[in-house]
C-alpha positions, 0 to 999 in steps of 0.5 A, a space after each residue: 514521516 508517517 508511521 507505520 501504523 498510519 500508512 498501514 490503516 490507509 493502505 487497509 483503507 485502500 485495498 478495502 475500497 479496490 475489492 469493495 470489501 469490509 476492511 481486509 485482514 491482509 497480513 504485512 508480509 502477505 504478497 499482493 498476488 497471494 491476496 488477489 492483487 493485480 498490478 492496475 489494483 495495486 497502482 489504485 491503492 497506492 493513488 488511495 494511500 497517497 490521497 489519504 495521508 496527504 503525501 506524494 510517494 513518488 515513483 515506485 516499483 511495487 509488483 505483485 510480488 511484493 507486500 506492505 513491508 516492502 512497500 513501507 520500506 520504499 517510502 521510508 527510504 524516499 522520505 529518508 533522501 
């Protein structure tokens, strides 16, 4: 399982790459909305965060109303079953 810390320096990556901005200092429980995330935003960094770490996630149903630590929790449990 990737740590935390790992799958979050990749998803800063990815949110850094979507806006074309310096690494962005978006907090763990900072909705997606709140920092100007749209769902086709939110599809393209979780394709990068994938494509980075080497891993599949799977399907998951991230909305703009969620942040990292939900979106963390969901892998964790994918990779748990």
């Amino acid at each position: 399982m990737i740590s935390k810390d790992d799958f979050r320096t990749a998803f800063h990556t990815a949110v850094a790459g979507v806006l074309s901005t310096p690494q962005p200092p978006i907090r763990d429980d900072e909705t997606f909305a709140e920092y100007g995330l749209d769902s086709l935003d939110i599809m393209n960094i979780l394709l990068s965060t994938e494509e980075t770490l080497g891993i599949d996630i799977g399907e998951m149903e991230v909305t703009d109303q969620d942040c990292f630590d939900t979106l963390y929790e969901q892998y964790a449990k994918t990779v748990a079953n």
